[in-house]
C-alpha positions in Angstrom: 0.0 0.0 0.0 1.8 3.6 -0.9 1.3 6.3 1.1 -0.9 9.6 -0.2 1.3 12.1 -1.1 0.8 15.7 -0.4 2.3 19.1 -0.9 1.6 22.3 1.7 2.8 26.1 1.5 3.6 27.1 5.1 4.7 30.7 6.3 7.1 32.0 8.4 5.6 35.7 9.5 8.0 37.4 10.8 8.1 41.1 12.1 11.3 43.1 12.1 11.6 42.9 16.2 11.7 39.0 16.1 8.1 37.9 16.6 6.8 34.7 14.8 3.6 33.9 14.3 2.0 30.1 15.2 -1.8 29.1 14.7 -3.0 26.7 16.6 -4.7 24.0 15.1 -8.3 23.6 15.7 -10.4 21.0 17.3 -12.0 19.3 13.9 -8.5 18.6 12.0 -6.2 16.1 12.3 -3.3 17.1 15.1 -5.9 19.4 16.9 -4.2 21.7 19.9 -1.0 21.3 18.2 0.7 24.8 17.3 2.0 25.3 13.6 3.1 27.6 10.7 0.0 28.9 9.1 -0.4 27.4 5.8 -2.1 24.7 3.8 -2.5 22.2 0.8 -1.1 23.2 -2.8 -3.7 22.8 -5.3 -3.5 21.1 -8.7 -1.5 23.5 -11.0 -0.5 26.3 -8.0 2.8 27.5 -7.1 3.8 27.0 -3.6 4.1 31.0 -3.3 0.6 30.9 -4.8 -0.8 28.1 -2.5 0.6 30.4 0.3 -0.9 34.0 -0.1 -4.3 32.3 -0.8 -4.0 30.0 2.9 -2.9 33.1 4.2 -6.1 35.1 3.3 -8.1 32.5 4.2 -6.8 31.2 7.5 -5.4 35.1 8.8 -7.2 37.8 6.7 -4.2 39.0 5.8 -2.4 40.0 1.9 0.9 38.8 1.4 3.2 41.6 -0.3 6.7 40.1 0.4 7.2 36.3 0.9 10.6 34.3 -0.1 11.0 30.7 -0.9 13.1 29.7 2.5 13.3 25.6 2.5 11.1 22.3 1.7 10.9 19.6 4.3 9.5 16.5 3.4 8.1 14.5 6.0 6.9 10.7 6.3 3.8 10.4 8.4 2.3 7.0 9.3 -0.4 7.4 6.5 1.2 10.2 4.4 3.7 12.0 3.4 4.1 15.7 3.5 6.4 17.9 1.3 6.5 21.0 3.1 7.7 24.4 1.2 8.1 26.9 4.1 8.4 30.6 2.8 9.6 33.8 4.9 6.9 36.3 4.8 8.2 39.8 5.5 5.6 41.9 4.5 1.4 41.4 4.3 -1.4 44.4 4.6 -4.2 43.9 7.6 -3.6 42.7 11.4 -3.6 38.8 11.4 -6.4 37.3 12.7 -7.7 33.3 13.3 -10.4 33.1 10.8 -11.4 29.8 10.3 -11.6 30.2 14.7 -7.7 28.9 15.6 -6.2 30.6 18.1 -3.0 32.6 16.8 0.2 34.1 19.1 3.0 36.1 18.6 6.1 34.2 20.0 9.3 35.8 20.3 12.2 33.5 18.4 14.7 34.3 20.8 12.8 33.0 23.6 10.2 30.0 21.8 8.7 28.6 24.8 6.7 31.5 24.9 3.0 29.5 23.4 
């Protein structure tokens, strides 16, 4: 039996004084609770930057103005396995916001225990 295959745009938000940004997963997807780049599945025919601004508007409310390809990660689940194309996002118009109902937080990287 192979294992499903799946690609996912995830963001680094960073602000210029060190903050990161994690969204917490909510309760009615796999790995509910856990804490996580915002991001999400790469459609048929998208670009990972593309993939990302549009999970980025849907999960934070938020337009992506400056985002760099960082590094892809592929990881073997039991069931799955997940190539993961993580982008530094620099720059984005509105005030982040969890609206699909996640909680988010601002975690500064030189201290990550923070969440």
């Amino acid at each position: 039996m192979s294992k499903r295959f799946i690609d996912v745009a995830a963001g680094l938000l960073l602000t210029s004084d060190g903050q990161l940004l994690l969204a917490q997963r909510p309760g009615d997807k796999a790995w509910s609770g856990w804490w996580e780049l915002p991001g999400g599945k790469i459609e048929a025919g998208e670009s990972s930057k593309r993939a990302l601004v549009r999970e980025l508007q849907e999960e934070l409310g938020i337009q992506v103005t400056d985002a760099t390809p960082w590094v892809t990660y592929v990881h073997e689940y039991p069931k799955t396995v997940v190539r993961l194309a993580f982008h530094r996002v620099t720059g984005w118009k509105g005030e982040p916001v969890g609206a699909e109902g996640q909680e988010i937080a601002w975690v500064d990287i030189s201290n990550p225990t923070g969440v």
